[in-house]
Residue, then its C-alpha position, 0 to 999 in steps of 0.5 A: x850531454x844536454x844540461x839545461x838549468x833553470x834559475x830566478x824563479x821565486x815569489x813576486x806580488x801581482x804586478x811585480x817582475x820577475x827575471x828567468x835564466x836559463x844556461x845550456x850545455x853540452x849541445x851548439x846553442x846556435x842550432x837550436x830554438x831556445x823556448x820557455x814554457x810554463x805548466x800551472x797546477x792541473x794544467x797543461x804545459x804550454x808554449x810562452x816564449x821561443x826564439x830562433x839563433x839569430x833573432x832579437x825578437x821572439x814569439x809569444x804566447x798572447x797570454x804574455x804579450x806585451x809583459x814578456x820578453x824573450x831573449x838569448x845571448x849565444x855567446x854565453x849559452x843563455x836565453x833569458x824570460x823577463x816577466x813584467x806585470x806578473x798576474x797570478x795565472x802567471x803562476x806555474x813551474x817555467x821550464x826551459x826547452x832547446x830545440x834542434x833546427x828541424x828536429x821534432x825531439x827536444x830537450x828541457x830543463x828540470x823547471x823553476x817554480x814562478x808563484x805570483x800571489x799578494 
């Protein structure tokens, strides 16, 4: 079945960084769009990064632009956040999503736990 597993989380200092992995199983990487998304306490889930099979570069959420990258190795099943000027909003449970090329379900990670505080 579909396994997303989530890692890297942790506590970082504003300003400091930060590197979110994500490994996929059970499902053909390549036909998917790899997404992260975050949902802060009493907040609503919300889309940060995504990145279609073939691109370099992703799309972001204007809250991160310009700090996040976004990327994907297909040949290791792995989509990768990197988190750089991290701020407290930042604070939030990351989860990973895998969506199938016209598919309006997807599946998600169990999330990893980003708290950024002094």
């Amino acid at each position: 079945q579909v396994q997303l597993v989530e890692s890297g989380g942790g506590l970082v200092h504003p300003g400091g960084s930060l590197t979110l992995s994500c490994a996929g199983s059970g499902f053909v990487f390549t036909e998917h769009v790899m997404s992260w998304y975050r949902q802060g306490s009493g907040k609503e889930r919300e889309l940060v990064a995504s990145i279609r099979s073939l691109q370099t570069t992703g799309l972001y959420a204007d809250s991160v632009k310009g700090r996040f990258a976004i990327s994907r190795d297909n040949a290791k099943n792995v989509v990768l956040l990197q988190m750089n000027s991290l701020k407290p909003e930042d604070t939030a449970v990351y989860y990973c999503n895998a969506r199938q090329y016209g598919a309006t379900m997807s599946n998600w990670g169990k999330g990893t736990l980003v708290t950024v505080s002094a």
